[in-house]
Each structure stands twice: as C-alpha cells, then as structure tokens.
SESE-44241 format. One record per residue (C-alpha): x, y, z; residue in one letter. Coordinates in steps of 0.5 Angstrom, whole numbers, plus 500, padded with zeros to 3 digits. Example, Ala and Ser with C-alpha at 12.3 -4.5 7.8 and 13.67 -1.06 7.14 Angstrom:
<recs>
525491516A;527498514S;
</recs>
This chain:
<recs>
315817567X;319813563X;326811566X;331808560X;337804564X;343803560X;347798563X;356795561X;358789561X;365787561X;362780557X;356776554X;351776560X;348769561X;342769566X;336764565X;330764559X;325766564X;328772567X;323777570X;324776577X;331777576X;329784573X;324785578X;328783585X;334789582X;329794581X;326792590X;334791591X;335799587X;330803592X;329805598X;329799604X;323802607X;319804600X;321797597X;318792603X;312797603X;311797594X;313788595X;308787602X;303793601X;302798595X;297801593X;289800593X;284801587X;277798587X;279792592X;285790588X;293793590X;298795584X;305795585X;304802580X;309800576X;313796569X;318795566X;319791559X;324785557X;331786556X;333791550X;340788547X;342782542X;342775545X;341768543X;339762546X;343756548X;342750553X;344754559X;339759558X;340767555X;346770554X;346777552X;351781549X;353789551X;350794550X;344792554X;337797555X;332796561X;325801560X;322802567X;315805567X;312808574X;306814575X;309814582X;314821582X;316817589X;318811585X;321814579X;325819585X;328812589X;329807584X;333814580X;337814586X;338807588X;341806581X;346813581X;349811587X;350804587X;352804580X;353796578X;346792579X;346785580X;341781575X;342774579X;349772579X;351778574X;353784576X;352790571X;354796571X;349803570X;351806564X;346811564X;339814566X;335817562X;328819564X;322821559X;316824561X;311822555X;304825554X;297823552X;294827547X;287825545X;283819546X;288815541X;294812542X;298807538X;302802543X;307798542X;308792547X;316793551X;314786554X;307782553X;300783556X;297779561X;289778561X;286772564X;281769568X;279764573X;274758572X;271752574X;271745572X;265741572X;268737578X;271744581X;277743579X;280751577X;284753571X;286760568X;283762561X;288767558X;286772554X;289776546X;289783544X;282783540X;278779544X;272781546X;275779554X;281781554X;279789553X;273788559X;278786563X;284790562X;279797561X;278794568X;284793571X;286800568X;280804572X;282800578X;290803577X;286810577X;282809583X;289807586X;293813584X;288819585X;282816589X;277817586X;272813580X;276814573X;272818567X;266814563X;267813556X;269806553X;275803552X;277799545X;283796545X;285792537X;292789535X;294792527X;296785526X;296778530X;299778537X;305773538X;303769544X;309768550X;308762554X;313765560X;315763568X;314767573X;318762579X;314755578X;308758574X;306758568X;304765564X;301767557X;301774554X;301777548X;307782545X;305786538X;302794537X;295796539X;290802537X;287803544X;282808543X;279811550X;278817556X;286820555X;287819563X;285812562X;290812556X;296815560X;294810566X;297805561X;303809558X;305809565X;303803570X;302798563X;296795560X;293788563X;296785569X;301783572X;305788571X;311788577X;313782575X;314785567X;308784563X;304790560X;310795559X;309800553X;311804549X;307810545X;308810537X;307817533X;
</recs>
C-alpha cells in the first residue's frame, strides 16, 4: 500500500541535507505509542533477520541547498510504502488526528492523505526509485579490520543480495518460504550514486530505474516493503512504471 502525504507549510522549510531520521521519527511519533515501540524495538522475523515492513522516499517538492543545510518550498509530498494493513491503518490515523507533524524542529501541516493500492501483474516490473537502493556486505581486511562493500544496480552482488533480502520480507510477512524462480534486476541507464548519513554513519545507494524481472509475489514484495536494505531508514522505496 501506498500512503501519499501532502504537507502545507506556511514558509520555506529548512532541515538538515541528510534528513532521514527526521522523516522516520515522524513517521514512529504518527503511529500508535504501543505498534510503534514494537515496529522500532521488535518487528517482523524472516529468515533469522527482522524487518521493519516498511519505506518511504525522499522528500517530493522544490529545494536548494545552502550553508544551513536544505530548504524546502511548499508544496511538499512524502510516499510512505507498508505491506502491513496494521501499519498503514495506525500511521492513517496518526496522521488525520493530529494534523501537523513535526520533521525536526519544523511543524508541518497534513494537507491530505491519499492511499493507492498498486499491483503486480506478471513477472516484470519497471521500477523507478523514490529514494536510493542499499546493497552491501561486510568484509575483512587481511589485519582483521572490517569494511562494508557497497554494491549498484547491474552488479551481479547487488541482485544476489536484494533477491535475498526480498524472500526473507516474504517469510516474515506470510511465514513461509517464497516461490522459486530467479530474480533479475538491471538499470535502463547508470544508477546515481547517493553518499548519505544516517545519525554519524556513512551509506551509499543507488537511485535510477529498474527492469526487475522475477516470481510476482516476490515483485509486489518490492513495491511494497522496497527493494535492498535498509528500508525504514528510507532507502529502497519504489515506485512501478507502466
């Protein structure tokens, strides 16, 4: 499910360039106290990982960069994507009844909330990224030392491990195994490398269209709970293109 926030703002809205957290703490502080420190503390298990089961995409709306970090200028859109029926319910609610949001130290008004219910088809699926896809892996140094290896749309690595990621959504969504069948994933041009912070740490994901070809369920996962990891922090988010 897709839930499209609208937001008014009396003026220009400054927050800071790398801004995620501020999107996600609004999105926890919108939900139900009790289904929020579950999602944040708990969440769902798959394949002996846990997922949040939820996405959104960068900011939508004209800005500039300047010395104090981003300014926004109304209007302003936000896409928030969930499998979850609870989550989409809560977050709907949080949102109506309060009104106005805070993103950091801006207060936001809700304008509206629309919510669209896209479906997969068939067994491809162009995809264009609301906000950039994280793959990556832990290695070793020769002195022990570990580094994280940050994978793009086409590597043979970054298909392996968000095909992976995306049975493992599956398992913890319908508890049990997801269909065979291989999933492809290849970029109709070069993927736009985004070297971003989330509180002190340093991630790097690739932003651009995808043809993903691969089981439908597995597909609609996608759509859905987003593509790669790190989705709650707001990576992976999609969007599907006729």
């Amino acid at each position: 499910m897709r839930i499209i926030i609208s937001f008014v703002m009396s003026d220009k809205t400054h927050l800071a360039i790398h801004y995620n957290h501020l999107v996600q703490a609004m999105i926890y502080n919108s939900l139900d106290p009790d289904f929020a420190s579950f999602l944040h503390d708990q969440g769902y298990e798959g394949g002996g990982r846990t997922f949040k089961l939820f996405t959104f995409s960068r900011l939508i709306g004209k800005f500039r960069i300047n010395e104090g970090g981003i300014e926004f200028e109304p209007p302003l859109k936000l896409i928030v994507t969930s499998p979850m029926e609870r989550f989409c319910r809560s977050l709907l609610n949080g949102l109506l009844t309060k009104n106005e949001v805070e993103l950091g130290q801006a207060v936001v008004k809700v304008e509206s909330v629309k919510v669209e219910k896209p479906e997969v088809a068939g067994e491809y699926v162009k995809l264009k990224l609301l906000s950039p896809a994280v793959a990556y892996s832990t290695l070793y140094r020769g002195d022990g030392s570990k580094y994280t290896c940050y994978y793009q749309p086409g590597d043979a690595e970054f298909t392996r491990i968000a095909e992976e990621n995306l049975r493992k959504k599956y398992r913890a969504l319908y508890n049990r195994e997801a269909p065979e069948g291989e999933v492809k994933i290849r970029p109709l041009s070069q993927p736009k490398l985004h070297v971003m912070e989330y509180k002190g740490n340093v991630i790097k994901g690739y932003s651009g269209t995808l043809i993903v070809e691969g089981p439908p369920e597995l597909l609609q996962v996608a759509v859905d709970a987003g593509l790669g990891s790190k989705n709650s922090m707001g990576f992976g988010c999609v969007e599907m293109l006729d």
